[in-house]
mmCIF file of the N, C-alpha and C atoms, coordinates in Angstrom:
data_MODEL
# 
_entry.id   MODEL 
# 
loop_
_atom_site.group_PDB 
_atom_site.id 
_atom_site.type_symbol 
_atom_site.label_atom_id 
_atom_site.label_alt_id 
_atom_site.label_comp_id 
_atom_site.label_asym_id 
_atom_site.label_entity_id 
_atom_site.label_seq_id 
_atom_site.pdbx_PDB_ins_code 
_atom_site.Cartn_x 
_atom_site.Cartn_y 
_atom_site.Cartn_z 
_atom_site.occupancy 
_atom_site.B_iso_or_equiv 
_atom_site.pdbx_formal_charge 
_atom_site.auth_seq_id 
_atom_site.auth_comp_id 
_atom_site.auth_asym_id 
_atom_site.auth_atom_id 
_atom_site.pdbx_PDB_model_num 
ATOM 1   N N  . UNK A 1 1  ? -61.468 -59.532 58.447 1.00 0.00 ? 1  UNK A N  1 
ATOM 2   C CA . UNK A 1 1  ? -60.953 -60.864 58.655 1.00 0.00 ? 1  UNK A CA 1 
ATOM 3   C C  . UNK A 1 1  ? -60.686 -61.547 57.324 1.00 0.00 ? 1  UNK A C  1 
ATOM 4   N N  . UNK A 1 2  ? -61.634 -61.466 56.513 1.00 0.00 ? 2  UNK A N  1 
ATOM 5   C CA . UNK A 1 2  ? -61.653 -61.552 55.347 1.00 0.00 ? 2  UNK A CA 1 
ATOM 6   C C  . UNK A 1 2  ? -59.703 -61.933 54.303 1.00 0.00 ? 2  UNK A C  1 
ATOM 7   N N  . UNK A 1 3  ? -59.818 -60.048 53.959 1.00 0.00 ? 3  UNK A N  1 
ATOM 8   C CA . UNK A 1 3  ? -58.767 -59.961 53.715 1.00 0.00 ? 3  UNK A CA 1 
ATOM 9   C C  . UNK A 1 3  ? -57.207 -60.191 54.529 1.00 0.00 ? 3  UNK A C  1 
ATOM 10  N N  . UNK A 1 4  ? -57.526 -60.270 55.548 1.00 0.00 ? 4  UNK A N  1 
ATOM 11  C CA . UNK A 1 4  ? -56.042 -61.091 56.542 1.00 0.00 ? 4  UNK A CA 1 
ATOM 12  C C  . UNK A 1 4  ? -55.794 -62.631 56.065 1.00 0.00 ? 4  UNK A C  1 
ATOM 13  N N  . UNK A 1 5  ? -57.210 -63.320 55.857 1.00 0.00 ? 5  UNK A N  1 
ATOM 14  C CA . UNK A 1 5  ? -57.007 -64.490 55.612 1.00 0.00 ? 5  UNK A CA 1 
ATOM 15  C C  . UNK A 1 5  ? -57.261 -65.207 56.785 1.00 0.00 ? 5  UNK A C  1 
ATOM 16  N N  . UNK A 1 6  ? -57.946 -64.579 57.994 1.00 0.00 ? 6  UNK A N  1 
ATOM 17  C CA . UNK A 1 6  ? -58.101 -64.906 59.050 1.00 0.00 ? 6  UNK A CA 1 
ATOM 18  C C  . UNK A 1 6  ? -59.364 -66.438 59.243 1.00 0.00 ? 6  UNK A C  1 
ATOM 19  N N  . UNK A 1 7  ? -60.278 -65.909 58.500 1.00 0.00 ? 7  UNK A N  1 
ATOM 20  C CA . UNK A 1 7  ? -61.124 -67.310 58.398 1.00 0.00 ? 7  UNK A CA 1 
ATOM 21  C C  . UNK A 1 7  ? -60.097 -68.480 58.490 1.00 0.00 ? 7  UNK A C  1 
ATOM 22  N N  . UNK A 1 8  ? -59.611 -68.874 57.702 1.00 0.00 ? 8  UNK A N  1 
ATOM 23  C CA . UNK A 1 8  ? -58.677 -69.855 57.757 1.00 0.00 ? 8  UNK A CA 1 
ATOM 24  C C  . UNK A 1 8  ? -58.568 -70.631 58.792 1.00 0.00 ? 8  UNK A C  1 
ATOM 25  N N  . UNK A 1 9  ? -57.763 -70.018 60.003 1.00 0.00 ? 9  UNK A N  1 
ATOM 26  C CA . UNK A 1 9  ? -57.432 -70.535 61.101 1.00 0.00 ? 9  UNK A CA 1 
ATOM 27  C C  . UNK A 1 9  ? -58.358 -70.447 61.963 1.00 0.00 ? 9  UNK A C  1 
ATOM 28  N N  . UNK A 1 10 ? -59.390 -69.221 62.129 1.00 0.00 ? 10 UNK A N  1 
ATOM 29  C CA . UNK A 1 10 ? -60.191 -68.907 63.293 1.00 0.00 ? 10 UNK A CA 1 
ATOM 30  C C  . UNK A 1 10 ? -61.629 -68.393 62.955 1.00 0.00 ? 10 UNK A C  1 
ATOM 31  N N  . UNK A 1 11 ? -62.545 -69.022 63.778 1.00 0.00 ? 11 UNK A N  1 
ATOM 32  C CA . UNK A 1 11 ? -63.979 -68.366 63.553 1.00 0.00 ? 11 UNK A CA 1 
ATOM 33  C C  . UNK A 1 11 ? -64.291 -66.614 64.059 1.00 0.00 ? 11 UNK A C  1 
ATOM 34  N N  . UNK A 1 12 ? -65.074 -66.266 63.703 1.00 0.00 ? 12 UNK A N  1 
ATOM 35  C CA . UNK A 1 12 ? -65.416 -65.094 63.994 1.00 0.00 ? 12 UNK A CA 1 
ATOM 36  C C  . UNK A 1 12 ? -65.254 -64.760 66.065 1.00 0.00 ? 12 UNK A C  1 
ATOM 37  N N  . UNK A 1 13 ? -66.172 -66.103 66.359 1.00 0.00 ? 13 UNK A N  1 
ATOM 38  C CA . UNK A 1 13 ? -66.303 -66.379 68.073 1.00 0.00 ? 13 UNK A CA 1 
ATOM 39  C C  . UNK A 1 13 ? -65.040 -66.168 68.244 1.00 0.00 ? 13 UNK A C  1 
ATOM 40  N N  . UNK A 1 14 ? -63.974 -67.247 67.719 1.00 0.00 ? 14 UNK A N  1 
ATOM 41  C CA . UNK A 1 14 ? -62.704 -67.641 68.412 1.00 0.00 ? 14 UNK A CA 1 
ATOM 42  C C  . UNK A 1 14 ? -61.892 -65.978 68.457 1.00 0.00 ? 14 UNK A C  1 
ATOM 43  N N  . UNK A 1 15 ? -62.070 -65.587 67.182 1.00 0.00 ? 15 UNK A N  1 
ATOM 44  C CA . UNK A 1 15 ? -61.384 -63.724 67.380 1.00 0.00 ? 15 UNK A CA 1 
ATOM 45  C C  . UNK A 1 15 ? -61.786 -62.964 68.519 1.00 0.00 ? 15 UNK A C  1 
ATOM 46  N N  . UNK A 1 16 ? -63.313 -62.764 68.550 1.00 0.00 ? 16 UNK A N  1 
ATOM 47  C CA . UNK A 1 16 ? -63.916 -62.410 69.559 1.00 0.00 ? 16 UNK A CA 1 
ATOM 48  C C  . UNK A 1 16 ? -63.426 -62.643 70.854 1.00 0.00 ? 16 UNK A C  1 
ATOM 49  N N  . UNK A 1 17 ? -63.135 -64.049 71.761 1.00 0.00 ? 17 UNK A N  1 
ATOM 50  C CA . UNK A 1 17 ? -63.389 -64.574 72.400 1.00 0.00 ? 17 UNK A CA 1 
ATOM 51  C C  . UNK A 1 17 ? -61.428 -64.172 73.018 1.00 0.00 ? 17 UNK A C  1 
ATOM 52  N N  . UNK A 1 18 ? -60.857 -64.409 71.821 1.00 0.00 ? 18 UNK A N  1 
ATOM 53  C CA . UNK A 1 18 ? -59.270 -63.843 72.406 1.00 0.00 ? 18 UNK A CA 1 
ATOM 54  C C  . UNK A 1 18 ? -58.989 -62.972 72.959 1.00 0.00 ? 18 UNK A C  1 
ATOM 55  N N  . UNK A 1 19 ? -60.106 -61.532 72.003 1.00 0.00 ? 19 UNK A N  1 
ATOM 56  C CA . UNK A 1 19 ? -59.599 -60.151 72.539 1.00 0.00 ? 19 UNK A CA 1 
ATOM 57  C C  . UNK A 1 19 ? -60.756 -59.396 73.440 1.00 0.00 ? 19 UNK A C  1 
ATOM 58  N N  . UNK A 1 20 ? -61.646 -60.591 73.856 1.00 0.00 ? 20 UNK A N  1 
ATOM 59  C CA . UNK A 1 20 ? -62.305 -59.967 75.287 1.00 0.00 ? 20 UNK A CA 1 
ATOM 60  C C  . UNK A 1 20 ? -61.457 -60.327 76.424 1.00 0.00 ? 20 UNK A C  1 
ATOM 61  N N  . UNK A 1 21 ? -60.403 -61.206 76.352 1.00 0.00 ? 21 UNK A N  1 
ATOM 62  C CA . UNK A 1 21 ? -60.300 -61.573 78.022 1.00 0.00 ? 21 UNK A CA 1 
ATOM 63  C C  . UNK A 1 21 ? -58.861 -60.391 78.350 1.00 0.00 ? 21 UNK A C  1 
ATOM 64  N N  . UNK A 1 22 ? -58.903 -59.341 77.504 1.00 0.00 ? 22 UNK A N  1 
ATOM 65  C CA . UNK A 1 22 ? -58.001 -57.705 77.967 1.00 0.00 ? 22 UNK A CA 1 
ATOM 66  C C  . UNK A 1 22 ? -58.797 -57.370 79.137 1.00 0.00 ? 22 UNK A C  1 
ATOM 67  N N  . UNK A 1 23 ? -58.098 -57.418 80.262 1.00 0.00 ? 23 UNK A N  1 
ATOM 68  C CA . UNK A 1 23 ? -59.048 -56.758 80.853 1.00 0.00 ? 23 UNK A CA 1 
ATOM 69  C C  . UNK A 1 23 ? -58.535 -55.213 80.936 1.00 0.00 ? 23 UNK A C  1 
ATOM 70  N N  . UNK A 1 24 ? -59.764 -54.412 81.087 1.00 0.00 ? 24 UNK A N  1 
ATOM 71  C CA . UNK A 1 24 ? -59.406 -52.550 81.567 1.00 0.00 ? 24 UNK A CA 1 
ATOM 72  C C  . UNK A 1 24 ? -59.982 -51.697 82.131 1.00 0.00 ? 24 UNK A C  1 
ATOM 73  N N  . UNK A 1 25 ? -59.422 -51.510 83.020 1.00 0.00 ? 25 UNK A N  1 
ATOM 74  C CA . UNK A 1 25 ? -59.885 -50.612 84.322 1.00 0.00 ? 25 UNK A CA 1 
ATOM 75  C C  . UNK A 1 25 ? -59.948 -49.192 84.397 1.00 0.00 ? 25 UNK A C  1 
ATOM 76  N N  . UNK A 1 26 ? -60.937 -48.549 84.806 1.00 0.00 ? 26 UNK A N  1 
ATOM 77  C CA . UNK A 1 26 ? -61.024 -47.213 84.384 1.00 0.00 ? 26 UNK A CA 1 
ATOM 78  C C  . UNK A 1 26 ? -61.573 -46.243 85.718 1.00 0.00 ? 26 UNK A C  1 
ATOM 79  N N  . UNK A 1 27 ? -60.488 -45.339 86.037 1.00 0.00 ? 27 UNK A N  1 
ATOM 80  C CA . UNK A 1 27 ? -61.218 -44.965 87.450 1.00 0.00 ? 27 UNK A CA 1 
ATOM 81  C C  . UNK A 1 27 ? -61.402 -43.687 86.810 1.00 0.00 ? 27 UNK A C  1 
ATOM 82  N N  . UNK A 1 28 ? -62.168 -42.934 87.960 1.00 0.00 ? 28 UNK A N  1 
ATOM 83  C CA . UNK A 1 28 ? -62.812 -41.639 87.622 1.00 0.00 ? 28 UNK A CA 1 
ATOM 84  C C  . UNK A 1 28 ? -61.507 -40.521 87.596 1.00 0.00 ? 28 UNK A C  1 
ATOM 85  N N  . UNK A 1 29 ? -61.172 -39.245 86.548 1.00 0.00 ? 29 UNK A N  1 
ATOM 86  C CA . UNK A 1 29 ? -60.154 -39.164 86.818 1.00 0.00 ? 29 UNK A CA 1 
ATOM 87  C C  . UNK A 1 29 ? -59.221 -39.068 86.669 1.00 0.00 ? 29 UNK A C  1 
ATOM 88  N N  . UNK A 1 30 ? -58.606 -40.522 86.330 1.00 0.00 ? 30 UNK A N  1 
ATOM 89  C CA . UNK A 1 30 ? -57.666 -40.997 85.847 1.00 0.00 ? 30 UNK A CA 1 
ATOM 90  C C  . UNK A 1 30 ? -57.650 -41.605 84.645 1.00 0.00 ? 30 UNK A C  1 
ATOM 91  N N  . UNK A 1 31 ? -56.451 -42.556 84.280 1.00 0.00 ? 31 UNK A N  1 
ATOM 92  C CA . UNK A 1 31 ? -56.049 -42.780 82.686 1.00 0.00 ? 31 UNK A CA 1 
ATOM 93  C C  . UNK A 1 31 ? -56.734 -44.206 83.003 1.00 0.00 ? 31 UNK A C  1 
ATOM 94  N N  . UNK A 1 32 ? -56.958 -45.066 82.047 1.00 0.00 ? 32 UNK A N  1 
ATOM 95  C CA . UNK A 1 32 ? -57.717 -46.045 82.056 1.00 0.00 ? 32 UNK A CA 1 
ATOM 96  C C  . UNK A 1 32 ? -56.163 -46.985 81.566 1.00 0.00 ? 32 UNK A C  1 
ATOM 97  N N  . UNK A 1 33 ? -56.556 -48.306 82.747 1.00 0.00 ? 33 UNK A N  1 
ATOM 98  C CA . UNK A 1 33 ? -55.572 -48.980 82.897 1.00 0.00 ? 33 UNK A CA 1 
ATOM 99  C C  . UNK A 1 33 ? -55.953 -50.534 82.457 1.00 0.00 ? 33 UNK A C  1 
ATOM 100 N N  . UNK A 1 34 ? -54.676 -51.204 81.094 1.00 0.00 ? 34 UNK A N  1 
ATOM 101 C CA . UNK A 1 34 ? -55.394 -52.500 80.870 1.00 0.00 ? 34 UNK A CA 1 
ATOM 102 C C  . UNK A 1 34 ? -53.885 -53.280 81.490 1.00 0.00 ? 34 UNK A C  1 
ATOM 103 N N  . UNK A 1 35 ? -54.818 -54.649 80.957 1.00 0.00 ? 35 UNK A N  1 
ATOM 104 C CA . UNK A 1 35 ? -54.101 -55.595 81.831 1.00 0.00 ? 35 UNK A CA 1 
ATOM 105 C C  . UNK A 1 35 ? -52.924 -56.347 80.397 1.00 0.00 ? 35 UNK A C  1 
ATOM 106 N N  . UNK A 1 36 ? -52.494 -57.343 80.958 1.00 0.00 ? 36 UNK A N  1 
ATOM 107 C CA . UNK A 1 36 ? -51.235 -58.026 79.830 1.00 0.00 ? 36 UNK A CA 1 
ATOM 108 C C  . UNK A 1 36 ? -51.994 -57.775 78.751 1.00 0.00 ? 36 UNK A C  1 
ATOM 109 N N  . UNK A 1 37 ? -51.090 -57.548 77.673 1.00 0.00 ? 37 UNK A N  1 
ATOM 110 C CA . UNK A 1 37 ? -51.728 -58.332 76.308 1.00 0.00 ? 37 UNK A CA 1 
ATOM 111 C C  . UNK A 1 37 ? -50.829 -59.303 75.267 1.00 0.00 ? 37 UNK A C  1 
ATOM 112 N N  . UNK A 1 38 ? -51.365 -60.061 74.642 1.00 0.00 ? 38 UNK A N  1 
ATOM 113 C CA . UNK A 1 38 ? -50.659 -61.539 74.774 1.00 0.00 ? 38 UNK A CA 1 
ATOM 114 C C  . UNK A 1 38 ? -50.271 -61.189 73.463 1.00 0.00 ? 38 UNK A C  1 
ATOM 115 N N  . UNK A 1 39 ? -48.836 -61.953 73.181 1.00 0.00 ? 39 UNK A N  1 
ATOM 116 C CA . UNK A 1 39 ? -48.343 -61.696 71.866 1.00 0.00 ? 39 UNK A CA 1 
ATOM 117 C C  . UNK A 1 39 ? -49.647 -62.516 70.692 1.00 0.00 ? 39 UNK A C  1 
ATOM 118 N N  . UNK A 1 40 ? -50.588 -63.151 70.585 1.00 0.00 ? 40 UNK A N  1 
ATOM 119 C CA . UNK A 1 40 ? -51.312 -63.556 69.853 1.00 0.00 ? 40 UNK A CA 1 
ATOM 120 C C  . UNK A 1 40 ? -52.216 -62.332 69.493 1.00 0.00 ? 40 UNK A C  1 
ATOM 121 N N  . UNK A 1 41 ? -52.679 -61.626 70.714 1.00 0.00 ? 41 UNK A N  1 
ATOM 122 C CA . UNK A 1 41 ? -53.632 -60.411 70.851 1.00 0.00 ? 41 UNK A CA 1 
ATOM 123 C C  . UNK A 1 41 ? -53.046 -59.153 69.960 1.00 0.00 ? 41 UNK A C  1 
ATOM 124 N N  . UNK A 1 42 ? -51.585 -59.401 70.428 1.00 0.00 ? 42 UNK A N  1 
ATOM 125 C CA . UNK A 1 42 ? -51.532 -57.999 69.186 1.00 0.00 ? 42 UNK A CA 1 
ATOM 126 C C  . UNK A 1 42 ? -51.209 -58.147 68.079 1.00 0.00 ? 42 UNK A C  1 
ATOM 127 N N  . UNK A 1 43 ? -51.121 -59.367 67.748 1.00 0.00 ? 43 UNK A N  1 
ATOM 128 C CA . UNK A 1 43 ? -50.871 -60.100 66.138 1.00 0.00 ? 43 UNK A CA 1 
ATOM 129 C C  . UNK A 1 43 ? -51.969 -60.008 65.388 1.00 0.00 ? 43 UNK A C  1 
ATOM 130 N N  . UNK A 1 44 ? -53.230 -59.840 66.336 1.00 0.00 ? 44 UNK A N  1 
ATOM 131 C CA . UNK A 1 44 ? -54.519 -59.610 66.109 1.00 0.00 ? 44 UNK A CA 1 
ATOM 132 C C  . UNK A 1 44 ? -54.975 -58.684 65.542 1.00 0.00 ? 44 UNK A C  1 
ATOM 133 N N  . UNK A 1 45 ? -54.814 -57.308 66.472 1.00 0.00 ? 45 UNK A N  1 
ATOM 134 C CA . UNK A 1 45 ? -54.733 -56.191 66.922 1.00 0.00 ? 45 UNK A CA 1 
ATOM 135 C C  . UNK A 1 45 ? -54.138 -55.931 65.394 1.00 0.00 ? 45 UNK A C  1 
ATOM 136 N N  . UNK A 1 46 ? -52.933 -56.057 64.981 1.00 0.00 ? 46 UNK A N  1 
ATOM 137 C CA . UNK A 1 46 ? -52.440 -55.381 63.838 1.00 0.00 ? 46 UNK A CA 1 
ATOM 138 C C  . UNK A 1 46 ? -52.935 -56.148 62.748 1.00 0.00 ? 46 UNK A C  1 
ATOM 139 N N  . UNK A 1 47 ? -53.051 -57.270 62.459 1.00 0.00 ? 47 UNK A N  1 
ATOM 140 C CA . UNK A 1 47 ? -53.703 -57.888 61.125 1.00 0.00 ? 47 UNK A CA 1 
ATOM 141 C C  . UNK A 1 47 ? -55.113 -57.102 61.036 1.00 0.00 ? 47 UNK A C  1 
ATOM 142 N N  . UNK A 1 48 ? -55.692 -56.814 61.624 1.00 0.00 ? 48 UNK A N  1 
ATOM 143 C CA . UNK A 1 48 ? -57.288 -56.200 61.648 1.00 0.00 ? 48 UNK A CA 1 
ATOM 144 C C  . UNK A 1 48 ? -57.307 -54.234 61.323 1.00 0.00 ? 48 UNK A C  1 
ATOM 145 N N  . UNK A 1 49 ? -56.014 -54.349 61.848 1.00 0.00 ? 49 UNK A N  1 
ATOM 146 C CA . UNK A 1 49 ? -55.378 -52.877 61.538 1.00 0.00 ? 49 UNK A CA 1 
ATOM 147 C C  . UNK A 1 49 ? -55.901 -51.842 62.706 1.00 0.00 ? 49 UNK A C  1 
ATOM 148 N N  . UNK A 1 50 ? -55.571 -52.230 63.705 1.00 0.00 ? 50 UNK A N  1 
ATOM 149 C CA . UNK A 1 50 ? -56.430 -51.613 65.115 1.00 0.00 ? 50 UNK A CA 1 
ATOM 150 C C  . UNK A 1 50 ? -55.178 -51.347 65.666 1.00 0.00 ? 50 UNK A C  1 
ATOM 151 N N  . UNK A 1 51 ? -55.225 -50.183 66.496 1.00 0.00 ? 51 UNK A N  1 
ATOM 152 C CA . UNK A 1 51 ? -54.327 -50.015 67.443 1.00 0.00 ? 51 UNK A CA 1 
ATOM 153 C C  . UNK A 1 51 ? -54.002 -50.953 68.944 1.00 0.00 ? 51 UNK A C  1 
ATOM 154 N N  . UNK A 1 52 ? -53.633 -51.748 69.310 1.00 0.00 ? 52 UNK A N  1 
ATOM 155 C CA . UNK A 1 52 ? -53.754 -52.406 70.579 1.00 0.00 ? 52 UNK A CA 1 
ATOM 156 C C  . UNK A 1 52 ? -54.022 -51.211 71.605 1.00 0.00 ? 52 UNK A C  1 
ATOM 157 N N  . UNK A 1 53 ? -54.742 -51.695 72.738 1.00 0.00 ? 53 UNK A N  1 
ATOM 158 C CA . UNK A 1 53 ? -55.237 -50.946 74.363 1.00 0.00 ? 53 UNK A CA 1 
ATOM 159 C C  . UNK A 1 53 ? -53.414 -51.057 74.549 1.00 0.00 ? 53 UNK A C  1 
ATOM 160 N N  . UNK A 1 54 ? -53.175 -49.479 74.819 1.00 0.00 ? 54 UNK A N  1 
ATOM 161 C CA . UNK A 1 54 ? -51.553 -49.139 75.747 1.00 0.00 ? 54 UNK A CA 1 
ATOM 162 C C  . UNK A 1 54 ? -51.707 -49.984 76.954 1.00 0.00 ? 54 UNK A C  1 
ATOM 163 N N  . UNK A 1 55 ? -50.230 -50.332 77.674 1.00 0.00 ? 55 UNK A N  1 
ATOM 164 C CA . UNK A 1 55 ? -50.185 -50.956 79.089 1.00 0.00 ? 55 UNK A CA 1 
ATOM 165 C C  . UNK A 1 55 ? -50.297 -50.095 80.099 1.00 0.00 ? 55 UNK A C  1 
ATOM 166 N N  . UNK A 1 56 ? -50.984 -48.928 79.829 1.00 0.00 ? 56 UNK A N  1 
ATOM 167 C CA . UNK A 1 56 ? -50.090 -48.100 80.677 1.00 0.00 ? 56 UNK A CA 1 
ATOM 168 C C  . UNK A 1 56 ? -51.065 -47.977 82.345 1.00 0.00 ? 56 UNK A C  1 
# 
C-alpha cells in the first residue's frame, strides 16, 4: 500500500473492507464462481499487483 501511495486516500480497513464484499462460490467439482467486480476493485487488484478473482 505503501508504495502505491495508497495510504493517502484509504485506511488499511477501508482496502480490506472493498475487496471482501467479492463474493465466491465454490461447488464440489466444479470451477469456483465469483460475483461482479467493481471497477474500483480491480484498480485495487492491480495497484497491489494481484491478479483479480476471473468472472467466470
Amino acid at each position: 500500500m505503501s508504495d502505491q501511495k495508497l495510504y493517502k486516500t484509504m485506511t488499511m480497513q477501508e482496502l480490506i473492507d472493498d475487496l471482501d464484499i467479492i463474493e465466491c462460490f465454490g461447488h464440489s467439482g466444479h470451477r469456483t464462481h465469483c460475483g461482479e467486480i467493481s471497477k474500483k476493485q480491480k484498480l485495487l487488484y492491480a495497484a497491489l499487483g494481484v491478479e483479480a478473482p476471473s468472472l467466470v
